[in-house]
N, C-alpha and C positions, 0 to 999 in steps of 0.2 A: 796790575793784579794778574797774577799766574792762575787758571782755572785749572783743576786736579779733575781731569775728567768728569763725569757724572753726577760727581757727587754732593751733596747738600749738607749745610750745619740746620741742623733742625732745633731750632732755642723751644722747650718744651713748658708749660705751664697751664695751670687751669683760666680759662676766660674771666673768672670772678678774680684771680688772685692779681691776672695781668690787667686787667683794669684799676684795679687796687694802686700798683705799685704806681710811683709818679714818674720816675726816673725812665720809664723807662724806652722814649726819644733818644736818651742818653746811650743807655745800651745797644742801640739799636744803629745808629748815626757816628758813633764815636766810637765806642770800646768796638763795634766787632767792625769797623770800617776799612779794616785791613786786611782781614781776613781771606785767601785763596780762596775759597769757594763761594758758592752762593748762599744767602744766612734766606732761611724759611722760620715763619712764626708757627708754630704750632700747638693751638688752643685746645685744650681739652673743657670739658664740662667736671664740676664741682662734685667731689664723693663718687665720681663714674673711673673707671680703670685706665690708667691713662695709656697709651698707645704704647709699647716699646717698639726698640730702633735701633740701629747703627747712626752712628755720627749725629751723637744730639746731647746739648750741652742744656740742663735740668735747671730753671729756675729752683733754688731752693729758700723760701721765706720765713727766718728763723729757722723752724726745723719739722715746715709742714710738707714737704715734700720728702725727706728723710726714710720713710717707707721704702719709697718708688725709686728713690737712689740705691739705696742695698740691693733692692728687687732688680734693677737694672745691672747692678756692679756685680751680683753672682749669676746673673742670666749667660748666656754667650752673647753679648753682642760687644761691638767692638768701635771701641774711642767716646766711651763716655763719659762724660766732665759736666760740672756742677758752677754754675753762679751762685754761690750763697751770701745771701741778702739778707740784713734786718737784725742781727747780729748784736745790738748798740750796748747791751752788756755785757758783751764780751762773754757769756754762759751756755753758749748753745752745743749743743751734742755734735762734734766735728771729728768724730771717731769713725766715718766714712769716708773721709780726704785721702785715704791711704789706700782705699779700693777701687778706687776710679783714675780713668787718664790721665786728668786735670783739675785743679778748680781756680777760679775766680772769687775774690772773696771782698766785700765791704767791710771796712771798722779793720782798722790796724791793731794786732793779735798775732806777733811775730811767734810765740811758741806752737802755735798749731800750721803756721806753715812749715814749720822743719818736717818733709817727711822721713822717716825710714827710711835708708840703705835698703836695695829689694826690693821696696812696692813697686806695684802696678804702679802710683800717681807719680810721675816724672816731672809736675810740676805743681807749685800751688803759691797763687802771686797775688797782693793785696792790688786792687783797682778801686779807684773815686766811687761812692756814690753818682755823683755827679747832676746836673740842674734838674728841675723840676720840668718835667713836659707841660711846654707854655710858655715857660720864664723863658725858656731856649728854646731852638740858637736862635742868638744873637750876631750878626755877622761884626764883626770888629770894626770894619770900616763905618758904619754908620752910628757906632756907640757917639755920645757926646761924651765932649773933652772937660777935664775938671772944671772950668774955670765956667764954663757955659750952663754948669748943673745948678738947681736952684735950693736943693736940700740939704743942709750940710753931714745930720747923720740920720738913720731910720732906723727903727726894729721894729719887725712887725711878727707876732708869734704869741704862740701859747704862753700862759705862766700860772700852769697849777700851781699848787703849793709847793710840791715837791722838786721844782726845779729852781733850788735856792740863788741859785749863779744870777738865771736871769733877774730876781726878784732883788738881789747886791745890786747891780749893776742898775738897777732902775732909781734904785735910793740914791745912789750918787750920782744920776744924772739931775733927779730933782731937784738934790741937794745944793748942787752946786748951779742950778737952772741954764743947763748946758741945753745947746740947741739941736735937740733930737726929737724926731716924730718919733712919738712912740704908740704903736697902735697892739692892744694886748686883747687877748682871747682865751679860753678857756679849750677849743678845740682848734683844730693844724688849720691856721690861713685863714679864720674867721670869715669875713663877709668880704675877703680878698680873693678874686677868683685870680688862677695864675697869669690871665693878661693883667689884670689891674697893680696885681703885684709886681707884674715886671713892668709897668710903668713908672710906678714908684720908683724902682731901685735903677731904673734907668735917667733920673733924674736928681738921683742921689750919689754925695761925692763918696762917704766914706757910710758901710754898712756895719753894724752892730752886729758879732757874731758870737753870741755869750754859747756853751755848751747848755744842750738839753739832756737825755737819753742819754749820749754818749757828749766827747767832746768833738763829737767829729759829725758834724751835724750840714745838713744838706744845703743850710743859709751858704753855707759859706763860697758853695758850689753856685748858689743863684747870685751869688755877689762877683765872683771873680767874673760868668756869663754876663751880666750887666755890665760890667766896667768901675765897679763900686768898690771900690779899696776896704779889703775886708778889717776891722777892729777885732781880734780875738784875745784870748790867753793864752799863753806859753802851752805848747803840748808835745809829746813826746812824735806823735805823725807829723807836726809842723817841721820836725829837725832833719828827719831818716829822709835819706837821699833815695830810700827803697821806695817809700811814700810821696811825701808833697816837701820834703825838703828843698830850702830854698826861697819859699814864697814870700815874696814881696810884698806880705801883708804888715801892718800895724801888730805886736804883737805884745802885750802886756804880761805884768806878772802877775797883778791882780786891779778888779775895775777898781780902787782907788786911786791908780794912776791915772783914771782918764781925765780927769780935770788940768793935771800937770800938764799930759799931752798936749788937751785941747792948746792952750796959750802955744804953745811951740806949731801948731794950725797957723792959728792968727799970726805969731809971728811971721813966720814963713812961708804962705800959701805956694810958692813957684818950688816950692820940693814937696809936695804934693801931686803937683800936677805932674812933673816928671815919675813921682809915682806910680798914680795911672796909668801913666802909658808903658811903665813896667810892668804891670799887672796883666794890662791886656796882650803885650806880647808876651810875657810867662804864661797866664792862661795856654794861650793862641798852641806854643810851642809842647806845652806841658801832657794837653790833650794830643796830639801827636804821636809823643813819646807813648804814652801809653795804650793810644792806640796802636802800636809798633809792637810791644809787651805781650797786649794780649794776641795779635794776631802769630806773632811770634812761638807762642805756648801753643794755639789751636795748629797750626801749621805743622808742627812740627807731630803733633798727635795724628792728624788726617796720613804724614809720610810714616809713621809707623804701622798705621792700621791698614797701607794700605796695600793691594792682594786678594 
């Protein structure tokens, strides 16, 4: 790590919102772990004004920090960038990205990274969600190996009514009385705290990863952490080599294939297990790269602003 004199990445957010957020071990251990300078938290209080700065990158959640971004983007200060988080409809007010240094952004939404020719933002790059604080880290070396897990698949999650994906995907497990825990709730992680949940999926080979909110849902991030060979749908982040292209996960076109799948399981359990251990070195390698990315985009904003 190259130290740029004095200076600090000041990650900015309200204490209510950052205890909120789950991820954010993730953020903090991963995405900015490459970073040239020193990364400081800094908490504000709820509805109080929050501090402005030089060199400080703006949790934004949805679009409630969105204020204090503009407030900050026409203030003078210099090298300010946004993590904007929460995103999962793809409908949030992103007509700010073009006023600021940087952003960082969750939920794959390639037209609002194109900035403008001439703006101030010189960069704006999709990054992972990434694991639930708890579930991670997981060190790789001590994951267990397929053959040694005792659960064949898991889901464990929400299923209002309105998330008809997961609510498919459960019918045909029943239907076809496939060998899946299925543990359902009404709200995020029911009476799974996130140890208990990563010990689940740490003893599970392959994890269910139906879309919620979006199709780009934070399971899938606690599956690849665990060593859980993720089961998803076909999606458009799964293919872009910009995103998560690539990944070595299970991927369907719709859960009525999973019962076809399942038998080709049984048939062949030892390309599974060589799957795993694709996974976890994709994982392993994946987060890396993108910690590469973002410290890449901040780096390069701290040498402009700096003077």
């Amino acid at each position: 790590m190259t130290r740029t004199g004095n200076r600090v990445l000041s990650v900015l957010a309200p204490r209510q919102l950052y205890d909120f957020i789950m991820e954010t071990g993730f953020i903090r251990d991963v995405l900015l772990s490459k970073v040239d300078v020193p990364v400081r938290m800094v908490l504000g209080e709820q509805d109080r004004q929050m501090q402005a700065m030089d060199d400080v990158l703006v949790i934004d959640f949805e679009n409630r920090l969105s204020p204090v971004v503009n407030a900050f983007a026409a203030a003078p200060f210099r090298n300010v960038g946004v993590l904007h988080m929460a995103d999962e409809t793809l409908s949030a007010d992103c007509s700010y990205y073009p006023k600021v240094d940087y952003v960082l952004r969750n939920y794959w939404r390639p037209d609002v990274l194109e900035i403008p020719a001439g703006s101030r933002c010189k960069g704006a790059i999709w990054v992972p969600n990434g694991y639930r604080t708890g579930v991670g880290p997981c060190p790789a070396p001590g994951l267990l190996p397929y053959e040694l897990r005792t659960t064949p698949m898991t889901f464990i999650g929400r299923t209002p009514p309105e998330l008809a994906e997961r609510h498919r995907m459960m019918e045909v497990i029943r239907a076809n009385d496939l060998p899946a825990r299925l543990e359902t709730t009404l709200v995020f992680g029911g009476e799974f705290s996130a140890h208990s949940y990563r010990a689940v999926m740490e003893d599970t080979r392959f994890a269910l990863v139906p879309g919620g909110n979006s199709v780009e849902t934070i399971r899938l991030y606690d599956a690849l952490e665990t060593g859980a060979i993720p089961v998803c749908l076909d999606a458009p982040f799964l293919k872009d080599e910009r995103t998560a292209g690539g990944i070595p996960a299970v991927i369907l076109s719709s859960w009525d294939e999973l019962p076809g799948w399942w038998q080709s399981v049984e048939a062949d359990p030892g390309r599974y297990a060589d799957l795993q251990r694709q996974v976890i070195a994709w994982w392993g390698a994946f987060k890396e790269r993108q910690a590469g990315r973002v410290a890449e985009l901040i780096n390069n904003a701290f040498a402009r602003s700096a003077g």
